[in-house]
Phi, psi and omega in degrees: 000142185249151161270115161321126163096327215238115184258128190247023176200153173241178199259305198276186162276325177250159195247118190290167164295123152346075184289147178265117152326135177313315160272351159289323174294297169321298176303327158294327161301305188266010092357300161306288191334322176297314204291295181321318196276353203269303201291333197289312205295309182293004158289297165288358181281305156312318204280296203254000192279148175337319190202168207280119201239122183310153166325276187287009195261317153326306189262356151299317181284312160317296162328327187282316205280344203276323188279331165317336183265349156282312168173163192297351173275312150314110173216166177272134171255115173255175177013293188272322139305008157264313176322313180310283147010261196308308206282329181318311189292342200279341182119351171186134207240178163235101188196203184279310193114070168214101176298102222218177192214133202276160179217170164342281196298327185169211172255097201278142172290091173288342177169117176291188190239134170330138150057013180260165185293343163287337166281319185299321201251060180002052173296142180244172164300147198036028141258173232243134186248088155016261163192169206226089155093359170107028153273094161338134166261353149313111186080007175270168199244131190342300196292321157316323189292316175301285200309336183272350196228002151284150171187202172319094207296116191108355224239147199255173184215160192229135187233131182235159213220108173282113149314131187316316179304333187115340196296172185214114123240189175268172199180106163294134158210159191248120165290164201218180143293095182250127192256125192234109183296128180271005173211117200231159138092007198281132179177163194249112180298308230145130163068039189026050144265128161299151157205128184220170192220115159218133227279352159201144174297063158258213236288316219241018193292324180274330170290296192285349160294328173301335178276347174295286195276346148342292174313292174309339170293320173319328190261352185060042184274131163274346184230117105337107188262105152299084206250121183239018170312133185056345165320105150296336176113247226110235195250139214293305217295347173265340178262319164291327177311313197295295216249055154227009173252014123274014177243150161296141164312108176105325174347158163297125147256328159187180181205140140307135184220150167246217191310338181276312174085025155217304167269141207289124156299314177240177182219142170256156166209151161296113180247167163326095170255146163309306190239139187242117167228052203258023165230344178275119160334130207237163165220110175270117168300133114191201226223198140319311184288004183267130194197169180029255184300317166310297165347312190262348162293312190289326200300317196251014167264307150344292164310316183291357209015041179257015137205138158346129161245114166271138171130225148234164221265132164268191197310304172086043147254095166245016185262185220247128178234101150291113189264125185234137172277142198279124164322281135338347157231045235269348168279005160245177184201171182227136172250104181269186199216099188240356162179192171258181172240142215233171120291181157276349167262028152082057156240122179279198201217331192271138157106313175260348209026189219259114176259136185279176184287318174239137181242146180234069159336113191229146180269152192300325186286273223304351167295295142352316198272326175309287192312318190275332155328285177317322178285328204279320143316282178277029187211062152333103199083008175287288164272131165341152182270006147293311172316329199283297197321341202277283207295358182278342162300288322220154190216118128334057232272326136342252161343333189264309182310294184299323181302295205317277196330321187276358146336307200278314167291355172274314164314295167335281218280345197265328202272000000 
């Protein structure tokens, strides 16, 4: 590789020093100069602070502080907070059960997690989480935020909690293991539509949905509901596996973009898979709580116009976090925010998120009654037969909606 500025060959028999350009120099200079002023302050900080603070605990905290001041996604991993990650992504943590984003104000709820102790004790998607245990959650940095609402299975936490209305309480809860399966609920409504859920892009997200509709082919389904209700996302490499087993071979899934916000550093495309389901009709849910990988599913099946979207508008968190590992450390990392997601028709995503072909407005108590129908549904025998008798009222209005269309659209297509 030649460096820009560096002449690496002479003309003559002797070789002159490298020369530098005049504006490269000046930027290296000041470039030390920062750096320089960065070694004195974590020096004086050693040297002179109240009490004796390690070194390196010094220099963990510059680096959090230095990517916290990037945006709210951007953070430092060390050791323990990276394990943590890495175990999440494998599909199962120890905490209250909430998948959340950070804001101005606190920790916004993007979507509790089924049967976890944050569903039960009825955190809904967009409420704003205070503070955790009387530790304010305003300015705190992502990983801090986990770290504060993760522990121990048994171990208990006091949550204080804004209600979209403004009300505030508190919410005692006891932590649990939350396990989290990514394709839940697959069964055939009726009138040969198929139906599935899948509640996060984690590791296996793509093996078990081929095996999901494996089933469902079994059943002879003409239709498809793909419900990405509340999916907070996950990992990008699981959300192209999934929606490239409904795309045409090479079709587009997203593209990455960076500073310029015009040409893609990277392109995802629909590649060569075992399983192709790239002709059954499709219909998608989704809500608010649909956010980052879900994003990029609904975004590009949309674009593609090779499904229908129900529902409501998503969350509109999308940008690209990279976990890069430190060379020189390698039990740290840093998660940098290194772009945006695109659609495949040039719509970006984050900040506006994915608006459906049809919106089905639904109220939060009336979400509530669903989400517990839906649990209840995919958990057989979970409730008393009164309890059943309740939620079999419960009218799924979303749902009900995405049947009518692939209905109609199968008459149609049949007259």
């Amino acid at each position: 590789m030649v460096a820009v500025g560096v002449t690496l060959g002479c003309a003559s028999t002797r070789c002159d020093a490298p020369q530098v350009d005049a504006p490269q120099a000046d930027a290296d200079v000041a470039a030390y100069d920062d750096l320089a002023v960065l070694t004195e302050a974590l020096l004086l900080v050693q040297r002179h602070y109240v009490e004796e603070v390690p070194l390196q605990e010094i220099v963990y905290g510059a680096i959090d502080g230095m990517l916290l001041g990037l945006d709210p996604n951007s953070s430092f991993l060390p050791p323990k907070p990276l394990a943590v990650l890495e175990e999440e992504t494998r599909g199962s943590f120890g905490g209250i059960g909430v998948s959340v984003g950070l804001e101005k104000d606190g920790v916004k709820v993007i979507a509790p997690i089924e049967d976890s102790p944050a569903f039960k004790a009825g955190i809904h998607a967009g409420d704003t989480i205070r503070a955790v245990d009387g530790k304010k959650m305003s300015g705190v940095s992502m990983d801090d935020a986990v770290k504060a609402m993760r522990g121990e299975k048994g171990s208990e936490v006091k949550v204080t909690v804004e209600r979209a209305n403004g009300e505030t309480v508190d919410v005692a809860l006891v932590r649990d293991d939350i396990k989290l399966a990514s394709v839940k609920g697959v069964r055939e409504l009726g009138d040969g539509i198929g139906y599935l859920r899948i509640t996060q892009f984690s590791e296996h997200a793509g093996e078990d949905f081929a095996q999901a509709m494996a089933r469902l082919e079994q059943a002879k389904v003409k239709g498809l509901i793909l419900d990405l209700r509340d999916n907070p996302g996950g990992l990008l490499e699981s959300a192209v596996a999934v929606t490239e087993q409904v795309l045409e071979r090479g079709a587009e899934i997203v593209s990455v973009r960076g500073r310029d916000g015009e040409k893609p550093q990277q392109r995802f495309d629909a590649g060569p898979c075992k399983n192709r389901f790239a002709q059954i009709p499709l219909a998608v849910l989704v809500n608010g709580g649909s956010a980052s990988a879900a994003e990029i599913v609904a975004g590009a099946l949309k674009a593609h116009k090779r499904a229908v979207l129900v529902g409501e508008t998503t969350y509109g968190k999308a940008s690209v976090q990279n976990v890069i590992k430190l060379a020189l450390r390698p039990e740290c990392a840093v998660r940098l925010t290194t772009g945006y997601y695109y659609t495949p028709d040039g719509a970006m995503i984050h900040g506006k998120g994915i608006v459906p072909d049809v919106e089905v407005p639904v109220s939060k108590s009336a979400w509530r009654q669903t989400q517990m129908r839906r649990l209840f549904e995919e958990m057989p025998g979970a409730a008393s037969s009164g309890m059943t008798n309740m939620v079999n009222e419960v009218r799924d209005m979303q749902l009900e909606r995405a049947q009518e269309l692939l209905k109609s659209a199968r008459i149609l297509n049949n007259g």
